[in-house]
C-alpha positions as CSV (number, residue, x, y, z in Angstrom):
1,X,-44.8,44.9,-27.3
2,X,-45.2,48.3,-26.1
3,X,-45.7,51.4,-28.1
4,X,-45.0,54.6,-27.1
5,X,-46.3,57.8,-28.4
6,X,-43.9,60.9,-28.4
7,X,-44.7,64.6,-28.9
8,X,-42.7,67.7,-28.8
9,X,-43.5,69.6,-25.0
10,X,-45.9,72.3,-25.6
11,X,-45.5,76.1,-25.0
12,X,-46.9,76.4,-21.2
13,X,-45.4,72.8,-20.6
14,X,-42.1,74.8,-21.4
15,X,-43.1,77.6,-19.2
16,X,-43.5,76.0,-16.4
17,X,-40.4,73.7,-16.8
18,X,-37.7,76.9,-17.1
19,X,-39.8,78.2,-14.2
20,X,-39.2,74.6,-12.0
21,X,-34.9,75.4,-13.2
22,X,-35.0,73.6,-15.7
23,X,-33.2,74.6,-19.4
24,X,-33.0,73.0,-22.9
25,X,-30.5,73.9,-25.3
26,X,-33.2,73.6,-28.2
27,X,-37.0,72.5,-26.7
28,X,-37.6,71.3,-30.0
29,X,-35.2,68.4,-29.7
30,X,-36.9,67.0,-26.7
31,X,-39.6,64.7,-27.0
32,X,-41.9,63.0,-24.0
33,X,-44.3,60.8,-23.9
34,X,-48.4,62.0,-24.0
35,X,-48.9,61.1,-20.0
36,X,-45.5,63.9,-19.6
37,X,-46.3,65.8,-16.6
38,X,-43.9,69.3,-15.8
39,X,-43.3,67.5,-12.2
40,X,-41.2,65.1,-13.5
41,X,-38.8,67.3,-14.1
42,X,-36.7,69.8,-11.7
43,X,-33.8,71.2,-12.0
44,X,-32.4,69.7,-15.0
45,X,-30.0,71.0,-18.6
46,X,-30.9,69.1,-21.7
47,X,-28.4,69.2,-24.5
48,X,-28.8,68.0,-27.8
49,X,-32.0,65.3,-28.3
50,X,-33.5,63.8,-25.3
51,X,-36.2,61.6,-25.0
52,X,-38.0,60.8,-21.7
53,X,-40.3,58.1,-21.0
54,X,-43.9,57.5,-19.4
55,X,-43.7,58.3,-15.6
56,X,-40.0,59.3,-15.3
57,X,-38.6,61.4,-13.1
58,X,-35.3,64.1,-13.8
59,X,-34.1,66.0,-11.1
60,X,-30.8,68.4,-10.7
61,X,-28.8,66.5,-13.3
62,X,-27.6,67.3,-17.2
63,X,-28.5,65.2,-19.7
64,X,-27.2,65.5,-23.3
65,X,-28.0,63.1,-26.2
66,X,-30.0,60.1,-24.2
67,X,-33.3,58.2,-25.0
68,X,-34.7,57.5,-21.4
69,X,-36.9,54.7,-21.1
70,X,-40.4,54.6,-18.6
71,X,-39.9,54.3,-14.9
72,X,-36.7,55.8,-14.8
73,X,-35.3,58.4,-11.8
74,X,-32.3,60.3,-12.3
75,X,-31.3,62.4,-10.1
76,X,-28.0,64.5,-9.1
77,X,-25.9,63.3,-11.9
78,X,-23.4,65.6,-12.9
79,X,-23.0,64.5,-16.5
80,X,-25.1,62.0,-18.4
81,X,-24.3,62.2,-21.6
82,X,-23.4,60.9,-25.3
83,X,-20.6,63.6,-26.5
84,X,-19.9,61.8,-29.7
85,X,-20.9,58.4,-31.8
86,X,-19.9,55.2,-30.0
87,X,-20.9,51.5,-29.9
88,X,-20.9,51.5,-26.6
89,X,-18.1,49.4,-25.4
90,X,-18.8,46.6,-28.5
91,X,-15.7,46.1,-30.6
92,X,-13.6,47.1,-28.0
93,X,-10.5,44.7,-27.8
94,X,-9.4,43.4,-25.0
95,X,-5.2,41.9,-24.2
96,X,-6.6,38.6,-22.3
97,X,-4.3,36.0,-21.1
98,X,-1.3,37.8,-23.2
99,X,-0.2,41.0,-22.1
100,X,1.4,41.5,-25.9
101,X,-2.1,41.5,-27.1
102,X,-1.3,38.1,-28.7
103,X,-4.8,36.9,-27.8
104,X,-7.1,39.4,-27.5
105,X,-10.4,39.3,-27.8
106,X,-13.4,41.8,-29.4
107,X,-16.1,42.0,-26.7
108,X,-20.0,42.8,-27.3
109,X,-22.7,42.1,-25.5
110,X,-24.0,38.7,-24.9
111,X,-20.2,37.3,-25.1
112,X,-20.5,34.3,-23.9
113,X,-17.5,32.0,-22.0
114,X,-17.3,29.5,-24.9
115,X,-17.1,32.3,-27.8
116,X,-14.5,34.5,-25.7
117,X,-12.2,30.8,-25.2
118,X,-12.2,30.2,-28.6
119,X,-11.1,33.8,-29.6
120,X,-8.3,33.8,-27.4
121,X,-7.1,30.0,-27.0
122,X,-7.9,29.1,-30.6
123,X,-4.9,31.4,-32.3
124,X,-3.5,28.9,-34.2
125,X,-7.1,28.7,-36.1
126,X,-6.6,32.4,-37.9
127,X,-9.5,32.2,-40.0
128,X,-11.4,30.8,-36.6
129,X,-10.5,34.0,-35.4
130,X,-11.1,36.3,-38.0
131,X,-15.1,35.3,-38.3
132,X,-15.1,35.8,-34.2
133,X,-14.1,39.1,-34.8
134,X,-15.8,40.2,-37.7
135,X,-19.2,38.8,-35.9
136,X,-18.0,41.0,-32.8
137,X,-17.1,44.1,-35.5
138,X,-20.7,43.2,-36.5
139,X,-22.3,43.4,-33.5
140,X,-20.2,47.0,-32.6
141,X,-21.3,48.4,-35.6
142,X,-25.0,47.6,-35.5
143,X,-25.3,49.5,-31.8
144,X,-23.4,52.6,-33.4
145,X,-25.2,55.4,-32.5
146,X,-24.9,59.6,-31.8
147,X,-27.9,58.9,-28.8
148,X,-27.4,56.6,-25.7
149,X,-29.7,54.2,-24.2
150,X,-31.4,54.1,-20.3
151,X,-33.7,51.0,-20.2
152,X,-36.9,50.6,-18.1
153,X,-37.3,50.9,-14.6
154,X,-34.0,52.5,-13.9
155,X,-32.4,54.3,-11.2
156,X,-29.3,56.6,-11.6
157,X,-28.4,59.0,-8.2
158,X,-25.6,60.4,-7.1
159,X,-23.9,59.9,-10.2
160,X,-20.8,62.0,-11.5
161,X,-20.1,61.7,-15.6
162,X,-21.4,58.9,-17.3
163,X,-20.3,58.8,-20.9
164,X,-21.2,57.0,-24.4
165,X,-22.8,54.2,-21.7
166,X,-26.4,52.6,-22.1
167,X,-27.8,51.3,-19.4
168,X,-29.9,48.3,-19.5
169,X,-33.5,47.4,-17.7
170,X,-34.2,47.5,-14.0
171,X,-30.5,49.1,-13.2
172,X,-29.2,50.9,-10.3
173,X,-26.2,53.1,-10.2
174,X,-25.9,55.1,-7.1
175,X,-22.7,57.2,-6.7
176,X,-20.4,56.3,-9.1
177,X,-17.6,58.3,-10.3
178,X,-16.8,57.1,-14.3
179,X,-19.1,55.0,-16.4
180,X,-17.4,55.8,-20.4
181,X,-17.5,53.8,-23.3
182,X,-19.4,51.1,-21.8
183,X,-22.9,48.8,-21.5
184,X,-24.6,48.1,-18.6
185,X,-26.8,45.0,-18.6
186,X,-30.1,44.3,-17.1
187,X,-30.8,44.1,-13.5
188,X,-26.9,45.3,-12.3
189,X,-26.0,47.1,-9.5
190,X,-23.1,50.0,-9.7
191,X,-22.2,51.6,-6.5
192,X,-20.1,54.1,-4.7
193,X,-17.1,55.6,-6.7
194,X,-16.6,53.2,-9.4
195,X,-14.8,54.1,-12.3
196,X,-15.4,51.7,-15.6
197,X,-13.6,52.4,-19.0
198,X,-14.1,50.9,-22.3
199,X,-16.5,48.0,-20.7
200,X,-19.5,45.8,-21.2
201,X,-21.1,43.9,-18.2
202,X,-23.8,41.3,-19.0
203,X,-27.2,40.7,-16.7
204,X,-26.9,41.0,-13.1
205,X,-23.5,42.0,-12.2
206,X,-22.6,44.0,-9.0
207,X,-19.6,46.5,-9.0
208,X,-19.4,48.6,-5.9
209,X,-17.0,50.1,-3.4
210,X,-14.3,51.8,-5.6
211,X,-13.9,49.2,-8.2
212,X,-12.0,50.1,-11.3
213,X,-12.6,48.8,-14.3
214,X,-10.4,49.1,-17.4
215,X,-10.8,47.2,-21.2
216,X,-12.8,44.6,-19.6
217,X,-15.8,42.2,-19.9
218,X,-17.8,41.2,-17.0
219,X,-20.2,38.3,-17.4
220,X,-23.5,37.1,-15.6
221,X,-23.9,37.7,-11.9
222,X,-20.1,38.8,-11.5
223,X,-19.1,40.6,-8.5
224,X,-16.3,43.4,-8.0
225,X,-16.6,45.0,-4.7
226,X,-13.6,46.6,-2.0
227,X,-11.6,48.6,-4.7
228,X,-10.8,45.9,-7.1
229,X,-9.0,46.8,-10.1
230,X,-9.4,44.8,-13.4
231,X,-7.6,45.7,-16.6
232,X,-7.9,44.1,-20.0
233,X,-9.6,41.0,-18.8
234,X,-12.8,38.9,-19.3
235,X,-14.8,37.7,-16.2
236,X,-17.1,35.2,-16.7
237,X,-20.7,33.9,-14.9
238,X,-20.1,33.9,-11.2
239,X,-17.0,35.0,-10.5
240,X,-16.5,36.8,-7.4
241,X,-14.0,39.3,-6.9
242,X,-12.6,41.8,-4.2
243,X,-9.3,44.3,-2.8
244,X,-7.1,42.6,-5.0
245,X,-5.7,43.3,-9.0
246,X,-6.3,41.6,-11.8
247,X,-4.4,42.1,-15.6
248,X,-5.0,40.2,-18.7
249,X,-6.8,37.5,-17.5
250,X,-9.2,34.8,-18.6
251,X,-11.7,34.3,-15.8
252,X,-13.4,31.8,-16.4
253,X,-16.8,31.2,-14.3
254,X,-17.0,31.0,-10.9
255,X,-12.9,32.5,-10.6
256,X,-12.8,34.2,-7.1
257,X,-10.1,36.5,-5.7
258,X,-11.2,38.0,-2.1
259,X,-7.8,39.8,-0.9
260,X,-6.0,43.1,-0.9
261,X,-2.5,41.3,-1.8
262,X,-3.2,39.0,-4.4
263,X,-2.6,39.4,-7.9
264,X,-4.1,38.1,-10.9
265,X,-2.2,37.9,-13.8
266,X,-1.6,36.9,-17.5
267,X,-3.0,33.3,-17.0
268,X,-6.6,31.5,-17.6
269,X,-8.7,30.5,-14.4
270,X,-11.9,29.0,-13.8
271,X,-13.1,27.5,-10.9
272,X,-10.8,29.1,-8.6
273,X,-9.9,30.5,-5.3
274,X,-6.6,32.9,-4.9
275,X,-5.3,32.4,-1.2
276,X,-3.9,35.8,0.4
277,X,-0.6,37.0,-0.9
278,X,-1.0,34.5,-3.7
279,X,0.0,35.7,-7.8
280,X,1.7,34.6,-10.6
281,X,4.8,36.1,-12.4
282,X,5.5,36.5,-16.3
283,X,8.0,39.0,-15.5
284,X,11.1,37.3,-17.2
285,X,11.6,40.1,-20.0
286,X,14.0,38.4,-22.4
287,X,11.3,39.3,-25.3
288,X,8.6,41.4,-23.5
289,X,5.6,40.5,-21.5
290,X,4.8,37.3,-23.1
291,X,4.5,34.7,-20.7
292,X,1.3,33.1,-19.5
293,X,-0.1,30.3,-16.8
294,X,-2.9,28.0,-17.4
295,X,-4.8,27.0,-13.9
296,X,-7.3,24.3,-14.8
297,X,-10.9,23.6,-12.8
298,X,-10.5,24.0,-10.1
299,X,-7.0,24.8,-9.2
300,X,-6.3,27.2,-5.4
301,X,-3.3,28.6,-4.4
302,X,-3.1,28.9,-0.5
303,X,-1.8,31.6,1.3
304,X,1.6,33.3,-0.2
305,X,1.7,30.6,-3.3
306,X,3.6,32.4,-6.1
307,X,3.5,30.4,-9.7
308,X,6.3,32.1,-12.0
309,X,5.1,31.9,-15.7
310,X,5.0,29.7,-17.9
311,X,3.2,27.2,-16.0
312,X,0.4,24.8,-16.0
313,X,-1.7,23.1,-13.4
314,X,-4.0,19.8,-13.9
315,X,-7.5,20.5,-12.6
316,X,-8.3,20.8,-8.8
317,X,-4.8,21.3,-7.9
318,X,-3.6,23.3,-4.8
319,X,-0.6,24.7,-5.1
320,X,1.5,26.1,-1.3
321,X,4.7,27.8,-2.0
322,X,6.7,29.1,-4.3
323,X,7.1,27.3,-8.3
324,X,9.6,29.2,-10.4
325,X,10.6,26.3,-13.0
326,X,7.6,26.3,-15.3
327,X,6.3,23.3,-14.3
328,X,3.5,20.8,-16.9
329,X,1.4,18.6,-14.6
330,X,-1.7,19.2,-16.8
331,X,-2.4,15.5,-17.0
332,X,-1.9,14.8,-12.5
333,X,-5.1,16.1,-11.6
334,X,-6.2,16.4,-7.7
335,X,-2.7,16.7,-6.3
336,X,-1.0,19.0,-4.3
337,X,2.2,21.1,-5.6
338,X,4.4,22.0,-2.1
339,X,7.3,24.0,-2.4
340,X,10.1,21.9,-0.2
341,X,13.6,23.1,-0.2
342,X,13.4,25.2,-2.9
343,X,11.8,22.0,-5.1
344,X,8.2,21.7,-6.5
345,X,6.9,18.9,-5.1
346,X,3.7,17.4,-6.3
347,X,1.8,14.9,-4.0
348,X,-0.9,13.4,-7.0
349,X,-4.6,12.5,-6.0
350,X,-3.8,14.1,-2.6
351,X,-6.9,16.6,-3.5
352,X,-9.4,13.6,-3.7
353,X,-8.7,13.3,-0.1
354,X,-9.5,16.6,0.9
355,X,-13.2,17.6,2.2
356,X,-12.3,21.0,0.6
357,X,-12.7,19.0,-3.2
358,X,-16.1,18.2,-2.4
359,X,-17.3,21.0,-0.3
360,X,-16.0,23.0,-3.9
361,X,-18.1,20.8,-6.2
362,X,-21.0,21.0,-4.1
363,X,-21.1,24.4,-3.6
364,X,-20.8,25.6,-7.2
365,X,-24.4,25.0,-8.4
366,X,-25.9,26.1,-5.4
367,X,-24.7,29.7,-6.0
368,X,-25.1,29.8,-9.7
369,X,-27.4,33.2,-9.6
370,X,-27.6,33.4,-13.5
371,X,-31.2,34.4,-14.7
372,X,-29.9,34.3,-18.5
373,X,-27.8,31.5,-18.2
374,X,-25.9,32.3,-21.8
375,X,-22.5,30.5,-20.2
376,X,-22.7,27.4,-20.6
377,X,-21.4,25.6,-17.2
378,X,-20.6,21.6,-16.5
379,X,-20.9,21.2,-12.5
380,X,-20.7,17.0,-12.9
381,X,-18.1,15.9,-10.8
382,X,-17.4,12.8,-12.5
383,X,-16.8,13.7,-16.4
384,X,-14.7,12.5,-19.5
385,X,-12.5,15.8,-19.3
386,X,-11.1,15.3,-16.0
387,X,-10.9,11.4,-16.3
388,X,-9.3,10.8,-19.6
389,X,-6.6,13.5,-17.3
390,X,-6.7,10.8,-14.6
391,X,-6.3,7.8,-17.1
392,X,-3.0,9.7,-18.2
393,X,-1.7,10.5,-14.7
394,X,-2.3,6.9,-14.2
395,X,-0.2,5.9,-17.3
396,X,2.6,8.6,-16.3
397,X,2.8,7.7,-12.9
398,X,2.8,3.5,-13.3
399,X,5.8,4.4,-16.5
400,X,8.1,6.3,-13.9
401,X,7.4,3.4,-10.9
402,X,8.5,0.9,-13.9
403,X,11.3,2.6,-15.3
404,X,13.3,3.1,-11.9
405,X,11.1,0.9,-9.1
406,X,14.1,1.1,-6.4
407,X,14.3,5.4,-6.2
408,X,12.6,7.4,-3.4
409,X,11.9,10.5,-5.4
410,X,10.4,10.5,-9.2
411,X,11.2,13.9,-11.3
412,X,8.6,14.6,-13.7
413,X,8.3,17.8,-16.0
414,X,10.2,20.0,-13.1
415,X,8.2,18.5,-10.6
416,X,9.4,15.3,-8.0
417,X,7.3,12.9,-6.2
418,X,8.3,11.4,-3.6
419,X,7.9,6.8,-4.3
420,X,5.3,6.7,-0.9
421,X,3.4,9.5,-2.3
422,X,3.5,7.9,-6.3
423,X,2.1,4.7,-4.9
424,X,-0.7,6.1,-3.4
425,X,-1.3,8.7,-6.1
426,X,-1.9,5.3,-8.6
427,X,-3.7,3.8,-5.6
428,X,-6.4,7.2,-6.0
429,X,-6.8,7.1,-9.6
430,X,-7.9,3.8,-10.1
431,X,-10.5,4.0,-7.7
432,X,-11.3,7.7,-9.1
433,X,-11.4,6.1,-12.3
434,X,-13.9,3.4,-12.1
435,X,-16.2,5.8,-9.8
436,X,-16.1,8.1,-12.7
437,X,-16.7,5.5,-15.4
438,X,-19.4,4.1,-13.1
439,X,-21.4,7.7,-12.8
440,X,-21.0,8.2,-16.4
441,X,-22.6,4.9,-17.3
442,X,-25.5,5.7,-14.4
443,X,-26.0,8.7,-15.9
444,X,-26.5,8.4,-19.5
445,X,-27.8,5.9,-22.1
446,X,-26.9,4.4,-25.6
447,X,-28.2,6.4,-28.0
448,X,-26.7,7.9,-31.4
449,X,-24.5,10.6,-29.5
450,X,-20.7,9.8,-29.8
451,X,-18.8,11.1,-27.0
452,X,-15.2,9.3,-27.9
453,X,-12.2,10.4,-28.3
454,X,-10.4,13.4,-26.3
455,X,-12.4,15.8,-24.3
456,X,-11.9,19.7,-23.2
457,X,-13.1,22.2,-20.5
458,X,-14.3,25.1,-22.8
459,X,-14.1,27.4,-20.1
460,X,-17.2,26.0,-18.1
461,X,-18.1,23.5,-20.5
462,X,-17.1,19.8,-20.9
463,X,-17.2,19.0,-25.2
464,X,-15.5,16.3,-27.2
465,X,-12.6,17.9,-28.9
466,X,-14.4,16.4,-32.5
467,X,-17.3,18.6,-31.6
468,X,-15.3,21.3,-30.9
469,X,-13.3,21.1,-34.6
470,X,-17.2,20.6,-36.4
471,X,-18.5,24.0,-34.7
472,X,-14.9,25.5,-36.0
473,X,-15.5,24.4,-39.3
474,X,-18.8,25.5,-39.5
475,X,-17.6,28.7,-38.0
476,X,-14.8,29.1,-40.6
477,X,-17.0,28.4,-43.9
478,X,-20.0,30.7,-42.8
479,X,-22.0,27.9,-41.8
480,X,-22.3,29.9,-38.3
481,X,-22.7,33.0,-38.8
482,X,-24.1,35.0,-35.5
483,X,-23.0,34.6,-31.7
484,X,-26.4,33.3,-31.4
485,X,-25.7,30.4,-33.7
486,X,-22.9,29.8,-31.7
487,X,-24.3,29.4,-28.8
488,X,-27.2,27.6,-30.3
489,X,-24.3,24.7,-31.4
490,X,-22.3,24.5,-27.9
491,X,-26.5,23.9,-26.3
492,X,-26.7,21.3,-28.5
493,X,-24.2,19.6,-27.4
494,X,-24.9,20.6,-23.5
495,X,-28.4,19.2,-23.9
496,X,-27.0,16.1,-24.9
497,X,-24.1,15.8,-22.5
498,X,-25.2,12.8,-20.5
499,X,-25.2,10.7,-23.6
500,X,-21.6,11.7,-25.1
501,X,-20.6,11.2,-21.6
502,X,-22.0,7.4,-21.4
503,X,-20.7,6.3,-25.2
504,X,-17.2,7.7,-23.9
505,X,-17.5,6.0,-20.8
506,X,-18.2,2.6,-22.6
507,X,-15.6,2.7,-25.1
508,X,-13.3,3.9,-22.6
509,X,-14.1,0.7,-20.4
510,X,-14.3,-1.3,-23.6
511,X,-10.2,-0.4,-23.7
512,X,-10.0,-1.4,-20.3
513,X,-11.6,-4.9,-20.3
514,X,-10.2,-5.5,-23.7
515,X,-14.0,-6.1,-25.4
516,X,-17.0,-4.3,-25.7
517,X,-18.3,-4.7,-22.1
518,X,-22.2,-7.1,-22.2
519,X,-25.2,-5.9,-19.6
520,X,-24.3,-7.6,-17.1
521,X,-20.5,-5.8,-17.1
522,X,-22.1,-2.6,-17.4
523,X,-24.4,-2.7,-14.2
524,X,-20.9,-4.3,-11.9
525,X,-19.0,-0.9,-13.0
526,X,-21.8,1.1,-12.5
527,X,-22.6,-1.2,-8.5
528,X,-18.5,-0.8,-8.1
529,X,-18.3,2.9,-8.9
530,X,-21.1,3.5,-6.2
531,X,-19.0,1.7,-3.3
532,X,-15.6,3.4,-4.7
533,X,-17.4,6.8,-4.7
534,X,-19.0,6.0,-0.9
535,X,-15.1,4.7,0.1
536,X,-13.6,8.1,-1.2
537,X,-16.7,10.4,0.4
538,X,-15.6,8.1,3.7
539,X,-11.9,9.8,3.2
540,X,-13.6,13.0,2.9
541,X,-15.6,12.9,5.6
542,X,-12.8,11.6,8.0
543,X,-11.0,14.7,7.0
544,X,-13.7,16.9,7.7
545,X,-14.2,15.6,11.4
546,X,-10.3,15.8,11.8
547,X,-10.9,19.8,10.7
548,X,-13.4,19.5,13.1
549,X,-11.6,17.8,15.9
550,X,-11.0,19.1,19.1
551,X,-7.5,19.0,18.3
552,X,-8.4,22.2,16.1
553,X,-9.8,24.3,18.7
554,X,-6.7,26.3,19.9
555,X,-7.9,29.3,20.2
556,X,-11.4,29.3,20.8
557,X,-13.0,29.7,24.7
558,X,-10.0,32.2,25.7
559,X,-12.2,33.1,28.9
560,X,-13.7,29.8,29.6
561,X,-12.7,27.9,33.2
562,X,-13.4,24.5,32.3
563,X,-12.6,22.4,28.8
564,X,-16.2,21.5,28.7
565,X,-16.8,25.3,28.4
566,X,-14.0,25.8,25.9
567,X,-15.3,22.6,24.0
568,X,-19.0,23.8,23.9
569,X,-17.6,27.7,22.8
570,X,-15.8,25.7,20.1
571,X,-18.8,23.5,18.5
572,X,-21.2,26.8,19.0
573,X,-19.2,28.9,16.7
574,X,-18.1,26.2,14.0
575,X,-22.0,25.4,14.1
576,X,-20.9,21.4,14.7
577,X,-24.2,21.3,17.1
């Protein structure tokens, strides 16, 4: 741990300082470290106390109430200063998901995705809610303080006011506009006219470009670049975000939005990708602004899809068109929902089909770009979450082919399926099924971890609902006490995943076969999974080479005289060589 030695600059150091431009409302207030040398400072007005590190460097810029750590350049910053006593963007609250404020949630540094879900999904829990809050109250109050914070190693320039805003270790902010009320974590990048309000980003987060940034939360490794505009959301581990808007909204990780038209809004996503032109509507204003979507794992909306609120999607659905009935399909996950003749129709399992699904799943690990980690994040593809939702859709769809077996078209929770399109849906989840059952039982072993029972996505993070209710409990009585507790329980749980996935995967096959399944049963799920999982990726596959196909090359070789040209122009840029 270092220690730092600070001293009051001397008489001549103070000379030669006003001589170099540089003014102090009251030299006694400023302190600097024993190595201080008068060169590392130019141009500069101190106001109130300032303290300046070893081997930092101040030039042309005013600076009013600040402890500056070592290694730090600022330079040509209008206005850095702490006009009054803040907590620096902790205990701010923030309208997520509800634009009535019905579930907001109290932000602080080192929120993680898992607190911030249960804050604002939990409601019905009010005492649940009332210790999340009075840890986050906590939390705001303990980083109270008249004097701001710059951490080691960093690099302000170019800067106009920044305002009642630390500033973590190893930052750069180069030519932003507004930084007020706000924290800046470790090893993050602000650029070029950004204007942040009332804010707290965690460890490596980039926001560049004209990005505004209102009531907001911005978690590990986030990007905002191309003048997106966030108000009174959360953003969690990974997410990606550019042009577009986004207002009240749970992201949850790895949530991207890449285009100038598309809106964000009043809904909880994780796992996502908004097509161009795509939002989502809670605009019906019978009793305010209180409408909301849920878009589980892995949900997209192409191009133009519009989803009028109240809605919810099952997991890795992809919705084309436009939905205004406030459609349920939570339990039909991996199907498409088509707009046709005004109707919402769904197409179940068609998703398990798609080379997109799998080129998703793989992907997602491979750009996690967390150092800290402190979401926690499920990438397994086969899980109890999304499977027990899969066992259900099975159930639903096999009740409506029983209850009218002659119809062409099913209706189902303001959604139809066509009877071609059912079949094969029931077709995709009993193979999905035992794959997943299969992988589970692979996976993990017997051991003293009970994984039974109903399952949830914790916004990243696959937990049996019982575990869930024990950490609320413990919560509720005092039992946890700190966000670090908190998180210490959900890891618990994480570390152990395998093994609550494998007892919930046996007891789930146990219903199937009717007994608890012997050794020998075991290792046939497991050898069936493995050929139903290589049968689906053959699916996959064949509808990656038809993407590939020549039949998709319209367009390419323009100037080429021969097909052979126009077919080698075609494989060169798709990289197919």
């Amino acid at each position: 741990m270092k220690t730092t030695i600070f001293r009051k600059p001397t008489d001549d150091e103070i000379r030669v300082l006003e001589a170099a431009g540089n003014r102090a409302d009251d030299w006694s207030a400023i302190e600097v470290t024993d190595g201080f040398a008068t060169s590392q400072m130019t141009g500069c007005r101190l106001h109130g106390h300032v303290r300046i590190g070893r081997d930092t460097v101040l030039r042309n810029s005013e600076v009013r109430n600040y402890d500056i750590g070592d290694n730090v350049t600022i330079e040509n910053v209008t206005a850095l200063e702490c006009r009054c006593e803040s907590s620096f963007g902790n205990g701010v609250k923030v309208a997520t998901m509800n634009e009535n404020e019905g579930r907001s949630v109290t932000i602080y540094e080192g929120l993680t995705a898992q607190a911030g879900y249960l804050a604002a999904v939990y409601r019905h829990r009010s005492r649940t809610v009332a210790r999340l809050t009075e840890m986050a109250e906590a939390i705001a109050a303990a980083h109270r303080s008249h004097i701001g914070h710059i951490g080691d190693g960093s690099r302000i320039s170019g800067a106009r006011f920044i305002r009642e805003t630390n500033i973590g270790r190893n930052v750069t902010i180069d030519g932003c506009s507004v930084l007020q009320n706000g924290t800046v974590g470790d090893d993050s990048f602000i650029g070029v006219d950004v204007k942040a309000y009332d804010f707290i980003t965690a460890q490596g987060v980039h926001i560049d470009n004209g990005s505004i940034i209102e009531r907001c939360f911005i978690g590990e490794a986030v990007i905002m670049d191309k003048g997106f505009s966030a108000s009174e959301s959360l953003f969690f581990a990974n997410s990606h975000c550019e042009n577009g808007e986004a207002a009240s909204i749970f992201a949850g990780p790895y949530t991207v939005s890449h285009h100038k038209s598309t809106l964000l809004i009043a809904g909880i996503f994780s796992f996502f990708n908004a097509g161009s032109g795509s939002n989502q509507s809670n605009h019906l204003f019978k009793s305010g602004a209180v409408h909301q979507s849920v878009h589980l794992r892995g949900c997209k909306f192409a191009s133009g899809a519009y989803i009028m609120s109240p809605a919810i999607e099952a997991p890795f659905t992809m919705v084309l068109g436009h939905h205004s009935r406030h459609h349920d399909i939570a339990d039909l996950p991996y199907s498409y929902l088509i707009e046709n003749n005004g109707r919402s129709m769904l197409i179940p399992g068609a998703n398990l089909t798609s080379y997109g699904t799998v080129r998703d799943i793989e992907k997602w690990p491979k750009r996690d770009k967390r150092r800290v980690g402190g979401d926690i994040i499920n990438f397994e593809e086969y899980n109890p979450y999304i499977t027990g939702k899969l066992i259900r859709g099975l159930n639903i769809l096999n009740t409506l082919k029983e209850e009218n077996p002659e119809t062409e078209l099913y209706g189902y929770n303001k959604v139809f399926i066509k009877a071609a399109n059912l079949r094969k849906g029931i077709s995709l989840y009993n193979k999905c099924i035992v794959a997943s059952l299969g992988a589970m039982l692979r996976d993990g072993r017997p051991s003293g971890c009970d994984g039974r029972g109903e399952w949830v996505d914790l916004a990243g993070q696959f937990i049996t609902k019982r575990a869930v209710g024990e950490i609320l409990e413990a919560l509720e009585s005092g039992e946890i006490a700190t966000p670090e507790e908190l998180g210490r329980r959900f890891g618990e749980f994480a570390a152990n995943y395998a093994d609550y996935a494998y007892s919930w995967a046996a007891d789930t096959l146990a219903k199937i076969l009717g007994h608890t399944p012997d050794e020998e049963e075991l290792k046939d799920t497991v050898t069936s999974a493995e050929n139903i999982h290589a049968s689906l990726r053959k699916m996959t596959d064949n509808d990656r080479r038809n993407d590939c196909s020549m039949e998709m090359s319209v367009g390419y070789g323009i100037d080429c005289d021969s097909a052979d040209e126009r077919a080698l122009d075609y494989r060169v840029v798709r990289g197919l060589d």
